[in-house]
MARMITOR-292488 format. One line per 8 residues: for each residue x, y, z of N, C-alpha, C. Coordinates in Angstrom, 1 decimal. Layout:
N
X:Y:Z:X:Y:Z:X:Y:Z ~ ... $
***
This chain:
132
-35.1:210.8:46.5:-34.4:210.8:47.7:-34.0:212.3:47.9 ~ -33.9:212.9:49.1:-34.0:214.3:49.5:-33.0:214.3:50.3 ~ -32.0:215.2:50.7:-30.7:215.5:51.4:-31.2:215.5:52.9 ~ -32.8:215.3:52.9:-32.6:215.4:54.5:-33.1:213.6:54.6 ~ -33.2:212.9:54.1:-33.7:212.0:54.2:-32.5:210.9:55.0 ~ -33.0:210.0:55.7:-32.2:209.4:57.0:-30.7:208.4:55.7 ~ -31.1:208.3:54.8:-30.1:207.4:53.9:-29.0:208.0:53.2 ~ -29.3:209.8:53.2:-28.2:210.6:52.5:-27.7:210.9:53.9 $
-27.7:210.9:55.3:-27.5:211.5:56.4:-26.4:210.6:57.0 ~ -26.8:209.5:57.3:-26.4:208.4:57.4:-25.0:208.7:56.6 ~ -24.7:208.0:55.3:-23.9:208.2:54.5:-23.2:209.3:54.6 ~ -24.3:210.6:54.7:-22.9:211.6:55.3:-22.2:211.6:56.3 ~ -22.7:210.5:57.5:-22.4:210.5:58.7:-21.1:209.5:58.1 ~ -21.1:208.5:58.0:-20.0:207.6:57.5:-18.9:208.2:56.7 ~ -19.3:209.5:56.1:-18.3:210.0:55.3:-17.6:210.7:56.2 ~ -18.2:211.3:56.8:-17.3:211.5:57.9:-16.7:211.7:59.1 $
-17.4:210.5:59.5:-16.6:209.4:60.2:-15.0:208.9:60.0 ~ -15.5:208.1:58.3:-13.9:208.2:57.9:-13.0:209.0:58.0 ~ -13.6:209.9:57.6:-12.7:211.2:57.0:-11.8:211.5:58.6 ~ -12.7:211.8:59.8:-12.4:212.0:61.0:-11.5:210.6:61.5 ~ -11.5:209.5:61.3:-10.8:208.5:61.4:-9.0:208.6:60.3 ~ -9.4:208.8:59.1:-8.2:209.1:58.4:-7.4:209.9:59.1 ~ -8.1:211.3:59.3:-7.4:212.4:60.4:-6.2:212.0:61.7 ~ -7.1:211.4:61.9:-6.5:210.9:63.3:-5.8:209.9:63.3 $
-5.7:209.1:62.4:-4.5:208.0:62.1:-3.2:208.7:61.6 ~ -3.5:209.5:60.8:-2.6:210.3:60.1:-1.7:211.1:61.2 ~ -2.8:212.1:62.1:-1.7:212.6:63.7:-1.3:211.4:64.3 ~ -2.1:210.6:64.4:-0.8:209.4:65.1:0.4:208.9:64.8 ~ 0.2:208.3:63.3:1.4:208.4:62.5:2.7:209.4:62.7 ~ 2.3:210.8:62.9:3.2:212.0:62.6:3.8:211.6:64.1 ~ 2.9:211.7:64.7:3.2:211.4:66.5:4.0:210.6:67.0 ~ 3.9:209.1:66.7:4.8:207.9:66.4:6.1:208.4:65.7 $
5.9:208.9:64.6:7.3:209.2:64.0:8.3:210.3:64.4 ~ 8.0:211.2:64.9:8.6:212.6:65.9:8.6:211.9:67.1 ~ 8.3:210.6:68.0:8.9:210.0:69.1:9.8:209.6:69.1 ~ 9.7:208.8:67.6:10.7:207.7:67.3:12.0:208.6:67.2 ~ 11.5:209.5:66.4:12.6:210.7:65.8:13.4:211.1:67.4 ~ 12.6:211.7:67.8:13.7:212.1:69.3:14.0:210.4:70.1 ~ 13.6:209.2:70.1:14.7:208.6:70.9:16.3:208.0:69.8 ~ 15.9:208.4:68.4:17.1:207.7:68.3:18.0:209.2:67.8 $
17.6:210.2:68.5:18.1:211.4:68.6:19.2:211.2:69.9 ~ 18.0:210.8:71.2:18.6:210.4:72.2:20.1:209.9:72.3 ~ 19.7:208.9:71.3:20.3:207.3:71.1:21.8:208.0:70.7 ~ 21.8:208.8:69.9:23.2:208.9:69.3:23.6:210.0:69.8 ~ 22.9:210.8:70.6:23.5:211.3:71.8:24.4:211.0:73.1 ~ 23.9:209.7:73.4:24.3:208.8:74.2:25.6:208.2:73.8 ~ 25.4:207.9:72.5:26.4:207.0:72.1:28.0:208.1:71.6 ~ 27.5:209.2:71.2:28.1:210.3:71.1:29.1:210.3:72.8 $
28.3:210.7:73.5:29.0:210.9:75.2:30.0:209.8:75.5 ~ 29.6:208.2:75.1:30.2:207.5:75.4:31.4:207.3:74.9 ~ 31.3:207.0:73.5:32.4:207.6:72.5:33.6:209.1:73.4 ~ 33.2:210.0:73.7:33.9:210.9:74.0:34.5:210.5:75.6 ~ 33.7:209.8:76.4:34.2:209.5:77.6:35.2:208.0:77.8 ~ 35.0:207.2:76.5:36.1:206.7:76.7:37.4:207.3:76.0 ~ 37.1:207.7:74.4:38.2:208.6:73.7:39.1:209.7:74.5 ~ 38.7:209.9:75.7:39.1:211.1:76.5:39.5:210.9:77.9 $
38.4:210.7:79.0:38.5:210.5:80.2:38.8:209.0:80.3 ~ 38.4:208.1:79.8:39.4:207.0:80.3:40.6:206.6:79.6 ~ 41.3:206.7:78.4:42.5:206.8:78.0:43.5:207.4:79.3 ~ 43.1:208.9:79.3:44.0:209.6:80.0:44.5:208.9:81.5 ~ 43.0:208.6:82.1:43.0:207.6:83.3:44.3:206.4:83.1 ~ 43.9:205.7:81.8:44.6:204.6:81.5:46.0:205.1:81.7 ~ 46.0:206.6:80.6:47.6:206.5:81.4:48.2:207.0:82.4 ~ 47.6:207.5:82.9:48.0:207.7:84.3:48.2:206.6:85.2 $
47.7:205.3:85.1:47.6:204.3:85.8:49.0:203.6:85.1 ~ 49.5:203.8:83.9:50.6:203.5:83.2:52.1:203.9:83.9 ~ 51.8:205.5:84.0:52.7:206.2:84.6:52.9:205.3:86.4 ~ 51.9:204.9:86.6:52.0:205.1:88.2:52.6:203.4:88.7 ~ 52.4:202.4:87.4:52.7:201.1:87.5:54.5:201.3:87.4 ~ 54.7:202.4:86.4:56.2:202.8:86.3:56.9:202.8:87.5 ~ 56.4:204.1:88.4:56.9:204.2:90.0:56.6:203.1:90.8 ~ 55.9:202.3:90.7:55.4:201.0:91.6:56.9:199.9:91.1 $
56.9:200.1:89.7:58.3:199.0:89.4:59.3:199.5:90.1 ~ 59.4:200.8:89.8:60.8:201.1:90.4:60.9:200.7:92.1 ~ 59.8:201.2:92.5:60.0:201.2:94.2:60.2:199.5:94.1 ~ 59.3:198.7:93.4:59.5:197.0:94.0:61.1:196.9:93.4 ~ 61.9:197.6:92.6:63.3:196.8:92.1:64.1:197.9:93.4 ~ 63.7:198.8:94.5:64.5:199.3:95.7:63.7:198.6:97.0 ~ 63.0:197.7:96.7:62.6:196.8:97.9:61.9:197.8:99.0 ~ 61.1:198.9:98.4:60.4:199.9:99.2:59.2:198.9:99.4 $
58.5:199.4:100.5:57.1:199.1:100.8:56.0:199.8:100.1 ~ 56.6:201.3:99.5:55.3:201.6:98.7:54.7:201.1:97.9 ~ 55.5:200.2:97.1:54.9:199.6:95.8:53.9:198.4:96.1 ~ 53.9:198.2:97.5:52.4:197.4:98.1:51.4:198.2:97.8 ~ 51.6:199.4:98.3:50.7:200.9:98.7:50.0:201.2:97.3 ~ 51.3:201.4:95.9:51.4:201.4:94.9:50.1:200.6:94.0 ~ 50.2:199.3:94.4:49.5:198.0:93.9:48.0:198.1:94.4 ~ 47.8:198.3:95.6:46.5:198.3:95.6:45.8:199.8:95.1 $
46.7:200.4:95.0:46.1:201.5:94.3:46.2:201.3:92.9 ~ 46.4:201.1:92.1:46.1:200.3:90.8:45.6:199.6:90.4 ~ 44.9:198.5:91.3:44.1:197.3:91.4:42.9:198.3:91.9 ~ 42.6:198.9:92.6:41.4:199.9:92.6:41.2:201.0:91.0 ~ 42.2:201.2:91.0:41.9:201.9:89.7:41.6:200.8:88.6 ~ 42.0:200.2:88.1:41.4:198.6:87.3:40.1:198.5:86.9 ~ 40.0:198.7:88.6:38.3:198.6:89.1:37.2:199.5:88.7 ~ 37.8:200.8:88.8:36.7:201.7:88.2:36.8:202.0:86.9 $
38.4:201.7:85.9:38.3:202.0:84.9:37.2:200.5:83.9 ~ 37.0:199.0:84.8:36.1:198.1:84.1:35.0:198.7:84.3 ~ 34.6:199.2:85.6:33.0:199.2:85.7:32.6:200.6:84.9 ~ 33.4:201.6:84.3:33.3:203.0:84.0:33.1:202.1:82.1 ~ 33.8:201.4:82.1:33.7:200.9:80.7:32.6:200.3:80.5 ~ 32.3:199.3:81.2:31.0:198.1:81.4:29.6:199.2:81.4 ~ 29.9:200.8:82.1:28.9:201.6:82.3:28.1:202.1:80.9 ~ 29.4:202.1:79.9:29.2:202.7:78.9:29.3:202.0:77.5 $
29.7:200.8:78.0:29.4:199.8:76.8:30.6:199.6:76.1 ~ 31.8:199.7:76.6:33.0:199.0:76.2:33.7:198.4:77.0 ~ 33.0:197.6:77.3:33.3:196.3:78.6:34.7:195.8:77.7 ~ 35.7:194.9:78.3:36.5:194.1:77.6:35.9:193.2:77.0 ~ 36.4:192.5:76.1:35.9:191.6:75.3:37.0:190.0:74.9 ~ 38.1:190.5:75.4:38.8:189.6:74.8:39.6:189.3:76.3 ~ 39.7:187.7:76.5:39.8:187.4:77.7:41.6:187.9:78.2 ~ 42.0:188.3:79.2:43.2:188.4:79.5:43.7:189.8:79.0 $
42.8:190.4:78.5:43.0:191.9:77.7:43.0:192.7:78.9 ~ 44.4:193.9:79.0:44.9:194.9:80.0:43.8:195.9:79.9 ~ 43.7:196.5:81.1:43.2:197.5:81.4:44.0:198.2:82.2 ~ 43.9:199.1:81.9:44.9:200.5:82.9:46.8:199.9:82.2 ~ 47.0:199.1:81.6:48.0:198.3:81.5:48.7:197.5:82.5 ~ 47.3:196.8:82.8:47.5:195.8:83.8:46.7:194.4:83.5 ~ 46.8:193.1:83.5:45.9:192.5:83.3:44.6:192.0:84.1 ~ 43.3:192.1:82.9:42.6:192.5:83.9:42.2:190.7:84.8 $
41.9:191.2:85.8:41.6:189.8:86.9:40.3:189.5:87.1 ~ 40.3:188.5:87.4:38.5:187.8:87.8:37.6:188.4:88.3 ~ 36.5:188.7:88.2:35.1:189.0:88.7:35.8:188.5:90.5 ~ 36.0:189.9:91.4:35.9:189.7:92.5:37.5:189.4:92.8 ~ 38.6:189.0:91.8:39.5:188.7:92.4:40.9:189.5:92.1 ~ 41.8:189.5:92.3:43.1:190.4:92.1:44.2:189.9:91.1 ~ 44.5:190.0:90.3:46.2:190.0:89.9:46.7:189.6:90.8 ~ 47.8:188.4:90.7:48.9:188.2:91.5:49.8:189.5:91.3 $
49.9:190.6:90.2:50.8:190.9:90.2:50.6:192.6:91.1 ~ 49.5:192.6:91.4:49.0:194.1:92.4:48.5:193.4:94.0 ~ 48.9:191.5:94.2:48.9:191.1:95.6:50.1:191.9:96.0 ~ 50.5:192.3:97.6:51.6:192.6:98.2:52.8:191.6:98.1 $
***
C-alpha cells in the first residue's frame, strides 16, 4: 500500500474530517458558553437595577405617600374638601407604586398587604378609605 493509494487517502480524508468536526464543536461549545455567560450577566444586571429601584425610588415614593396620607387626615379631622383632592391623589399613587412593582418583580404577595401605607384595593377598584 502506497500513500497515494485511494485507501490511505480516504482515511486521511476521514482523519480529517474528524479532526475539522472536533474543531468546530469545540467553537461551538465556547460560543454557547460566552452566550450563556453574557445573558446571565444580563440577568443579574437586571436584577441588580431592580433591587436598587425598589430599595431606593420606591421606598422614598412610599414615603412620601405616608407623609401626604398625614395631611389628608388632618384636612378630613377639619372637614376640608382637600382631603377628597388628597385621596384621589394617593389612590393614583397606589397605582403606580403596584404597577412600578409588578414592572420589576415585587408585585404584592400577601393579600390585604399596604402599599404606599394604604391598603392595597382590587384589580380596577378603590379603597373605601381614598372614595370621597
Amino acid at each position: 500500500m502506497t500513500l497515494d493509494s485511494p485507501a490511505v487517502l480516504l482515511s486521511f480524508a476521514a482523519v480529517c474530517t474528524g479532526f475539522a468536526l472536533l474543531l468546530e464543536r469545540s467553537r461551538s461549545r465556547r460560543a454557547a458558553a460566552a452566550a450563556q455567560a453574557r445573558f446571565e450577566a444580563a440577568l443579574a444586571d437586571r436584577a441588580r437595577l431592580a433591587r436598587g429601584l425598589h430599595d431606593t425610588l420606591l421606598q422614598r415614593f412610599t414615603g412620601i405617600t405616608l407623609q401626604i396620607d398625614g395631611v389628608r387626615v388632618s384636612l378630613l379631622q377639619q372637614s376640608s374638601p382637600l382631603a377628597e383632592d388628597l385621596s384621589r391623589i394617593l389612590h393614583q399613587a397606589d397605582q403606580i407604586l403596584r404597577e412600578a412593582r409588578e414592572m420589576i418583580g415585587v408585585a404584592d404577595t400577601i393579600p390585604g398587604q399596604t402599599v404606599g401605607g394604604h391598603s392595597s384595593s382590587p384589580p380596577g377598584g378603590c379603597h373605601p378609605r381614598f372614595k370621597g
